[in-house]
DOKOL-775243 format. One line per field, with one value per residue (C-alpha): residue number from 1; x, y, z. Coordinates in nm, 2 decimals. Last residue first. Layout:
// residues N
nr: [NUM; ...]
X: [X; ...]
Y: [Y; ...]
Z: [Z; ...]
//
This chain:
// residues 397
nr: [397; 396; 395; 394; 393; 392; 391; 390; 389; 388; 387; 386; 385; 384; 383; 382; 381; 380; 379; 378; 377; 376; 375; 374; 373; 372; 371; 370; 369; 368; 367; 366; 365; 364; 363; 362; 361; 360; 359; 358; 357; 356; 355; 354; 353; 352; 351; 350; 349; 348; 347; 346; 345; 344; 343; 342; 341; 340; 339; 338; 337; 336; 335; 334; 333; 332; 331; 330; 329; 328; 327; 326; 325; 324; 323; 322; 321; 320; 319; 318; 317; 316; 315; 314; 313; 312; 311; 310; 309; 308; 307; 306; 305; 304; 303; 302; 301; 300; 299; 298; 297; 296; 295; 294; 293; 292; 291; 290; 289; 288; 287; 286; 285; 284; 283; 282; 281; 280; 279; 278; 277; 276; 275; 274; 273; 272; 271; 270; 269; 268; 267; 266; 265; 264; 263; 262; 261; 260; 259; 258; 257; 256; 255; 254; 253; 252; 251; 250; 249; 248; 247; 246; 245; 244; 243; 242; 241; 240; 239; 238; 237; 236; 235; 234; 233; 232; 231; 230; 229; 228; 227; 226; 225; 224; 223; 222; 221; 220; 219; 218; 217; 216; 215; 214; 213; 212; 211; 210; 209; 208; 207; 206; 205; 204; 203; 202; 201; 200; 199; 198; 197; 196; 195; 194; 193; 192; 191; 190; 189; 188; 187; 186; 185; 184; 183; 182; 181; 180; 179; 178; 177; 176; 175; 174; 173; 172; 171; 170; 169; 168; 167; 166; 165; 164; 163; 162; 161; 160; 159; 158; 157; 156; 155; 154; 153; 152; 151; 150; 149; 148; 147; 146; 145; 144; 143; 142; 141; 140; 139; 138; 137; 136; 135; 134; 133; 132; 131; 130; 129; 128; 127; 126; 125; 124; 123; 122; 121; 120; 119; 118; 117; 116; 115; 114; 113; 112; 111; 110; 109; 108; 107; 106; 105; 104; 103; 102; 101; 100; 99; 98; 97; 96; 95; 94; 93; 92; 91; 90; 89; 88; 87; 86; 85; 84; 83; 82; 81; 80; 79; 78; 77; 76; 75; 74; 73; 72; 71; 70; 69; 68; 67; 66; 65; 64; 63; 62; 61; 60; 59; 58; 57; 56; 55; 54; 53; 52; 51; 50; 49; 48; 47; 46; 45; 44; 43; 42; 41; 40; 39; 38; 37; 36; 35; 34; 33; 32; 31; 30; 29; 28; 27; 26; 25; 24; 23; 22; 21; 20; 19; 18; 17; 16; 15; 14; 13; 12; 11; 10; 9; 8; 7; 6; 5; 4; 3; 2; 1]
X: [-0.09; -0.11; -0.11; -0.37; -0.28; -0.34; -0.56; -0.62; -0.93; -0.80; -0.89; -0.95; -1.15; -1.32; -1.35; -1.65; -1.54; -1.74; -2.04; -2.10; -2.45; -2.38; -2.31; -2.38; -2.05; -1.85; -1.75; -1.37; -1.07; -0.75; -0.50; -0.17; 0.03; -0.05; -0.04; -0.30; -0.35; -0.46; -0.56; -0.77; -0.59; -0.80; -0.66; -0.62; -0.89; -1.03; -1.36; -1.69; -1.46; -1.62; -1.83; -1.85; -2.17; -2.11; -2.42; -2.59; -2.46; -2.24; -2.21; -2.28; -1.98; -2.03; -1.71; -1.77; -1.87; -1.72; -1.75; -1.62; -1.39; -1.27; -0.97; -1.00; -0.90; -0.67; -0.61; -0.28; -0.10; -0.26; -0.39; -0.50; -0.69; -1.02; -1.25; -1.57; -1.79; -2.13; -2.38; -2.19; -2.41; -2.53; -2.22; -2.27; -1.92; -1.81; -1.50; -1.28; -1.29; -1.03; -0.88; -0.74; -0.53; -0.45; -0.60; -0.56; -0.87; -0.83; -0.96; -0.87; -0.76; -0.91; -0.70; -0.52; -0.21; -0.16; -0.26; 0.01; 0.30; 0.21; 0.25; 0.55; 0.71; 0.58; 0.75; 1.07; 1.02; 1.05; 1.36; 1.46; 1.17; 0.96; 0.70; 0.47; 0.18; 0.00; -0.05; -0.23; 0.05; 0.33; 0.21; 0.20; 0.58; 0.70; 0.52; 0.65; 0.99; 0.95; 0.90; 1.16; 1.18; 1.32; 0.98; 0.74; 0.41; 0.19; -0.07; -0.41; -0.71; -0.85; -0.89; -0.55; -0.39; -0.53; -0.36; -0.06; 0.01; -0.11; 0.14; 0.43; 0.61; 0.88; 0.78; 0.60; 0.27; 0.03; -0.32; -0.58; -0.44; -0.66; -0.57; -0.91; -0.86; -1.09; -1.15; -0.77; -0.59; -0.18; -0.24; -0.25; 0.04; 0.26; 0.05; 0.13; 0.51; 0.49; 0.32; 0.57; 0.86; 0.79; 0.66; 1.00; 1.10; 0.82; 0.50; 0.25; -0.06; -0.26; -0.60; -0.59; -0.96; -1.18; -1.41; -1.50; -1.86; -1.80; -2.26; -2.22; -1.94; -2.13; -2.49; -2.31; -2.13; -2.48; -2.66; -2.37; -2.07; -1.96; -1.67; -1.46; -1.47; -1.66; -1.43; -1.12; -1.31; -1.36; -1.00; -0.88; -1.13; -1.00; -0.60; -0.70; -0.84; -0.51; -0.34; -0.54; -0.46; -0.12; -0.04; -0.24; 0.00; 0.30; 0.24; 0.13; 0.16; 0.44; 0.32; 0.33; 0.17; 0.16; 0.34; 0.51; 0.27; 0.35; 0.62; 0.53; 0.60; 0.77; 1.07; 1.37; 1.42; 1.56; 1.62; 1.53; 1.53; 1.33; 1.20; 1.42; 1.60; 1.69; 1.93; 2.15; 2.34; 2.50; 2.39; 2.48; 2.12; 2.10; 2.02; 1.70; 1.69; 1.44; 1.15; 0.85; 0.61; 0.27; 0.15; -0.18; -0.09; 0.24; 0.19; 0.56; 0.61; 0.93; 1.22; 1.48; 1.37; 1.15; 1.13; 0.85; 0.69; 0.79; 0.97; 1.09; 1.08; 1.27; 1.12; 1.30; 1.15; 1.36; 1.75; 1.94; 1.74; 1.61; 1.18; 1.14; 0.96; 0.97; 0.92; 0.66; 0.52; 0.57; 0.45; 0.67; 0.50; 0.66; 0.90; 1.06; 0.80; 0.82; 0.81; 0.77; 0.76; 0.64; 0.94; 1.16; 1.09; 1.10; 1.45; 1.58; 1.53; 1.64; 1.98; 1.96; 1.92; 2.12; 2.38; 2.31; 2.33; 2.61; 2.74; 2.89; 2.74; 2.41; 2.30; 2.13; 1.90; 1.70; 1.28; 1.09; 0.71; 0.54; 0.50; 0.62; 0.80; 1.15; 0.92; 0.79; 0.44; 0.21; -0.09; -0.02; 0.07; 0.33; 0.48; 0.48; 0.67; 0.85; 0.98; 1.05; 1.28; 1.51; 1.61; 1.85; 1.96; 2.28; 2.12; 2.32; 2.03]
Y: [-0.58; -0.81; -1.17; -1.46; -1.76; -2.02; -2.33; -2.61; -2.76; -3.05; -3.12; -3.42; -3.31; -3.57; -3.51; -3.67; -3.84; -4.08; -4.06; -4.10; -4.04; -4.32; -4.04; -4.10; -4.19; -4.19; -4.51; -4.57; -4.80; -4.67; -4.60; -4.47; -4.19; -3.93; -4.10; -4.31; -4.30; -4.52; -4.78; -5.11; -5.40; -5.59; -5.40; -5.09; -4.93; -4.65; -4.68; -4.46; -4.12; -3.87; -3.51; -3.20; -2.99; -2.64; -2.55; -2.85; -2.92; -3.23; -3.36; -3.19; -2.91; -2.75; -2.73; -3.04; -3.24; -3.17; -3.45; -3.26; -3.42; -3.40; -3.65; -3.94; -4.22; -3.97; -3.89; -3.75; -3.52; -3.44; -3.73; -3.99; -4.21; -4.40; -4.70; -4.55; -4.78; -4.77; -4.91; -5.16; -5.46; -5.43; -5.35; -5.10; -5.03; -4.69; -4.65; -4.34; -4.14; -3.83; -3.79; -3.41; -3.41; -3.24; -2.89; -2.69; -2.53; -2.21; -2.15; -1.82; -1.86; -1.60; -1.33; -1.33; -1.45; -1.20; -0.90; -1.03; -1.05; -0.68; -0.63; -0.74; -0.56; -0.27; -0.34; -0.40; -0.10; 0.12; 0.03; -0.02; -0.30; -0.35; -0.66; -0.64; -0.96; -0.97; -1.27; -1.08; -1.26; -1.24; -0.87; -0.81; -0.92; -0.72; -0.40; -0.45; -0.50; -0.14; -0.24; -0.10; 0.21; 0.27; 0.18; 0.00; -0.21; -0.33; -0.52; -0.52; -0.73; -0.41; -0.49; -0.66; -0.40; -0.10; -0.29; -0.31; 0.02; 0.10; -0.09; 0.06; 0.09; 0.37; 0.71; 0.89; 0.85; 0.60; 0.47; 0.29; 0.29; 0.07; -0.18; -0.28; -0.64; -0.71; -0.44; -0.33; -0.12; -0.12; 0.29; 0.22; 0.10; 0.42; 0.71; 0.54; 0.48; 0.86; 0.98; 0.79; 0.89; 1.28; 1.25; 1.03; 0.77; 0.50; 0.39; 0.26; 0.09; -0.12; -0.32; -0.52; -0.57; -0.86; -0.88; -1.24; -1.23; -0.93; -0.90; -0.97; -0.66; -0.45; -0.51; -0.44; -0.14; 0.00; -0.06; 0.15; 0.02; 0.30; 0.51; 0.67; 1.01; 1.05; 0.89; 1.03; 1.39; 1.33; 1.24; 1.52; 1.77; 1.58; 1.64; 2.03; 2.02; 1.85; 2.13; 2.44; 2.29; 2.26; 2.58; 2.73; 2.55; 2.66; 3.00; 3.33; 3.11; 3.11; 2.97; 2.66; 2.61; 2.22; 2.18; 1.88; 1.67; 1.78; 1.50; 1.44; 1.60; 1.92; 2.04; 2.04; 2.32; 2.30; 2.62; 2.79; 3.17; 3.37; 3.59; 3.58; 3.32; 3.36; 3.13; 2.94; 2.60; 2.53; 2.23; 2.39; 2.49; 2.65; 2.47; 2.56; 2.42; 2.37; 2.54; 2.46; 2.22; 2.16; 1.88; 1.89; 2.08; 2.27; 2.48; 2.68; 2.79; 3.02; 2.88; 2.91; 3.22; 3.27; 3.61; 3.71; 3.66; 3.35; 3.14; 2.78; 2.47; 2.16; 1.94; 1.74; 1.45; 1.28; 1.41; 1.08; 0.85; 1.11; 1.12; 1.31; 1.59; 1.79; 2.12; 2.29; 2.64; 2.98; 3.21; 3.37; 3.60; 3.98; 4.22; 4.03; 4.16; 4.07; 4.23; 4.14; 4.46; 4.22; 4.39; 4.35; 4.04; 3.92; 4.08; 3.93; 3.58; 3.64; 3.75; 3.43; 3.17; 3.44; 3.34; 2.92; 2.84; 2.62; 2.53; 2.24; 1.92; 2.11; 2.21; 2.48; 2.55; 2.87; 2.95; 3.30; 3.26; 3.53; 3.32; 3.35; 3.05; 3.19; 3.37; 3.04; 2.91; 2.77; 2.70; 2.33; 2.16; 2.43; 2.27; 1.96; 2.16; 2.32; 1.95; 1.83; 2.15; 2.10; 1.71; 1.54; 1.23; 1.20; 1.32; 1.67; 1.89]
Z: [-1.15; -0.83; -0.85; -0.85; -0.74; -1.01; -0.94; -1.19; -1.34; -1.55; -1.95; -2.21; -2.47; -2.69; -3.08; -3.25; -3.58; -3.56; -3.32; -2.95; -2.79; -2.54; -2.25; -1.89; -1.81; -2.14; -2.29; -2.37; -2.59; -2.66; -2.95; -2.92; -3.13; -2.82; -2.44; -2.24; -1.92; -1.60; -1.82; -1.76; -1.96; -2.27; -2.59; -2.43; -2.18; -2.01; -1.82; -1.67; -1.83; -1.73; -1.81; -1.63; -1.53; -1.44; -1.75; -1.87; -2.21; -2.11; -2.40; -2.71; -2.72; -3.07; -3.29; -3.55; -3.24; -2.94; -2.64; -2.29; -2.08; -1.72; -1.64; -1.38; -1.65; -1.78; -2.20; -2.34; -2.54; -2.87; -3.12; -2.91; -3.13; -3.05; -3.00; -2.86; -2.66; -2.63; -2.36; -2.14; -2.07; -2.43; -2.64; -2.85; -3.09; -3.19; -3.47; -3.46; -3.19; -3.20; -2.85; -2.77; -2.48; -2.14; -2.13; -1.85; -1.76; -1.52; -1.13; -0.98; -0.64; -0.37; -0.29; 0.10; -0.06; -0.32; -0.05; 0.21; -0.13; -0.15; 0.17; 0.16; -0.14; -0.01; 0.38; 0.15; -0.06; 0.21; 0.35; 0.73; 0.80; 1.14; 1.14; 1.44; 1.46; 1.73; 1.87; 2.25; 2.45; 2.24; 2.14; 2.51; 2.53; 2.26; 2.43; 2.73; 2.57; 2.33; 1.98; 1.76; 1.54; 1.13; 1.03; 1.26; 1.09; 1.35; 1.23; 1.29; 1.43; 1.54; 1.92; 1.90; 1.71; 1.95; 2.27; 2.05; 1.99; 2.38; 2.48; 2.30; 1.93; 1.96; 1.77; 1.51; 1.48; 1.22; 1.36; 1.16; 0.78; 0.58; 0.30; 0.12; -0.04; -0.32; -0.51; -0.49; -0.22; -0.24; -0.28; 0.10; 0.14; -0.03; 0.09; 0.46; 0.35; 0.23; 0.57; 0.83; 0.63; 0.66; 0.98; 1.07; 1.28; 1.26; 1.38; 1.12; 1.25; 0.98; 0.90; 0.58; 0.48; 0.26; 0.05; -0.10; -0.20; -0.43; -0.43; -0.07; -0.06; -0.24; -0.07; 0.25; 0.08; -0.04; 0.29; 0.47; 0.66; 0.89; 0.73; 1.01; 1.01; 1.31; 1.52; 1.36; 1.41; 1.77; 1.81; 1.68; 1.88; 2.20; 2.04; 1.98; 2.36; 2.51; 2.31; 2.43; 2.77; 2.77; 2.59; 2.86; 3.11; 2.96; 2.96; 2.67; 2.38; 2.13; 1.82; 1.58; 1.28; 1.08; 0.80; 0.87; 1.13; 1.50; 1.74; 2.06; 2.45; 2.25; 2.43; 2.20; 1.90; 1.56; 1.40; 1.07; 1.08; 0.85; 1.17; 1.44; 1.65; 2.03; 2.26; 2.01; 2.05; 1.69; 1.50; 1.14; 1.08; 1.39; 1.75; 2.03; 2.34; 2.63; 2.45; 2.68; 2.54; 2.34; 2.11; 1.91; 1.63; 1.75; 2.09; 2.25; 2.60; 2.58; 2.81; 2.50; 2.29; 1.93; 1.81; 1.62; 1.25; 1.05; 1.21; 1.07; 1.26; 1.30; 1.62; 1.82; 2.04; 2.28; 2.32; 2.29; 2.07; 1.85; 1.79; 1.44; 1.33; 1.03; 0.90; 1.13; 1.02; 1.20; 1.50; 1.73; 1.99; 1.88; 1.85; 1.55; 1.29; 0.94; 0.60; 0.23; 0.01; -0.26; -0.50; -0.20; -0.11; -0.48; -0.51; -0.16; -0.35; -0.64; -0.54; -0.30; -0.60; -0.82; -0.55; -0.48; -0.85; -0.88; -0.55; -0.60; -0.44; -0.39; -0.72; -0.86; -1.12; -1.04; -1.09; -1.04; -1.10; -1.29; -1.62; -1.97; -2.01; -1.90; -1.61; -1.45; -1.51; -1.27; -1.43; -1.31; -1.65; -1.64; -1.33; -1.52; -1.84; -1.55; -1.40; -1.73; -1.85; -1.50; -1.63; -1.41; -1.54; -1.39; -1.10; -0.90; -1.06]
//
């Protein structure tokens, strides 16, 4: 609501598109403008709130295990991996082992919205806690387990199981794609590892590079976590033939110096867009050159002369642009292409004169002097087609 353009109505005609309607448009689902720089909103948002909770009869129990939902994970400089979490049923304490995903830990501190040190946090209550050895995907469930070493275990199991599923997820190359990429003739893939700060930034730059694909070029996302770039990053590179691309982190020195050694390539950016933009400029050079006619001149032949040790010369007029003694050329007579009619073949020039000198080229408003190699067909009239073939790098839509 704080944009300039802010515009509430759009977002509930999308929501609407959904099936999920709110009450000013006859739905069930409560809905509040608000707006964070001033205030505006915040106590009907609240007043609605506790009325929907009530009217659901929506209850939780603190004398409990804490279990709740993951709302981003980052790795901090100074304190290791942090985790910000909202709890849903139980009590959550500082010392209490703790699983997420695949990661486990023992709480070692837990802070308040406002960064405040706090030892126990009830039901609703979000709080950022320390401990974790790696950082859980947003919206991933946590809870309390009964000791650290069973949260341990249960989480080295989960990351086995994740594994497994990567491995048997990953699309083998089938009859049909071989016969679809022979049939392309010029597939080719982008591998990728994306490390960064952030789940949340890690997942939409991930989203964002791989929507990159085309028909041609297949962009695929190998490995993406949060945290520093490190050996093993750049061990999986190399045997991958990836790149390493790190936002918002750095390469650790060992790591640096093994992607010296190994040439792997690891190219860290600060915006989003740039490491896009990139990309983007990757995929335009690794597609093949498209290969277009550029037409040079149109030569109108006006008066044809045999001449035995020869064969037969056209004596013509260069009406458009110019004519090359190494130029392509087609002969077009009254529309229709007669020389060369072979399919892929292209025609000559065997010699370009005017008067008595041997031309290189010959420009528009002069007159010249040429026989066709292979070609003695040549009538009056008859246009010749001076063209190049010329490459243009192709570039994304």
């Amino acid at each position: 609501m704080d944009k300039p353009d802010a515009n509430p109505e759009r977002i509930k005609q999308e929501l609407a598109s959904l099936n999920l309607l709110v009450e000013e448009w006859g739905g069930k689902y409560q809905s509040q403008d608000i707006s964070a720089k001033t205030g505006l909103g915040i106590d009907e948002l609240l007043e609605k709130v506790l009325l929907e909770s009530e009217i659901l009869e929506l209850k939780a129990n603190p004398n409990r295990r804490a279990v709740g939902t993951v709302l981003e994970a980052s790795l901090d400089k100074g304190r290791g991996y942090v985790t910000k979490i909202l709890i849903q049923k139980g009590t959550l304490s500082v010392g209490a082992p703790i699983i997420a995903g695949e990661y486990a830990g023992k709480v070692k501190a837990m802070f308040d919205e406002r960064g405040n040190k706090v030892k126990k946090a009830g039901p609703s209550k979000p709080v950022l806690i320390l401990g974790l050895n790696g950082a859980p995907q947003a919206g991933e469930r946590f809870k309390e387990a009964d000791n650290e070493a069973d949260a341990k275990a249960l989480a080295s199991k989960r990351a086995q199981i994740n594994r497994e599923q990567v491995n048997r997820a990953t699309k083998r190359i089938s009859l049909d794609e071989i016969g679809r990429r022979l049939a392309l003739g010029n597939f080719k893939e982008l591998n990728l590892i994306v490390k960064g700060d952030f789940d949340g930034s890690i997942e939409a730059l991930s989203d964002s590079l791989q929507k990159q694909s085309i028909e041609s070029v297949q962009v695929n996302i190998i490995h993406k976590a949060v945290g520093q770039i490190i050996e093993s990053d750049v061990l999986l590179a190399s045997a991958s033939d990836a790149i390493i691309i790190g936002f918002q982190v750095r390469p650790s020195v060992n790591a640096r110096k093994l992607a010296e050694r190994e040439g792997v390539e690891i190219k860290t950016y600060s915006i989003i867009y740039e490491a896009i933009n990139e990309l983007r400029a990757a995929i335009e050079g690794m597609l093949e050159p498209t290969k277009e006619e550029n037409i040079l001149g149109l030569v109108e032949i006006r008066e044809v002369f045999k001449i035995s040790k020869l064969g037969t010369v056209a004596g013509c007029y260069v009406q458009e642009g110019k004519i090359t003694r190494n130029a392509n050329i087609r002969v077009v007579r009254e529309g229709i292409v007669v020389f060369p009619v072979k399919e892929g073949a292209v025609g000559k020039i065997a010699s370009l004169r005017r008067f008595k000198e041997d031309m290189k080229e010959v420009k528009a408003g002069f007159e010249c002097g040429l026989n066709v190699e292979n070609f003695n067909d040549i009538k009056v009239g008859d246009i010749i087609e001076a063209y190049e073939i010329v490459e243009v790098k192709q570039k994304l839509g």
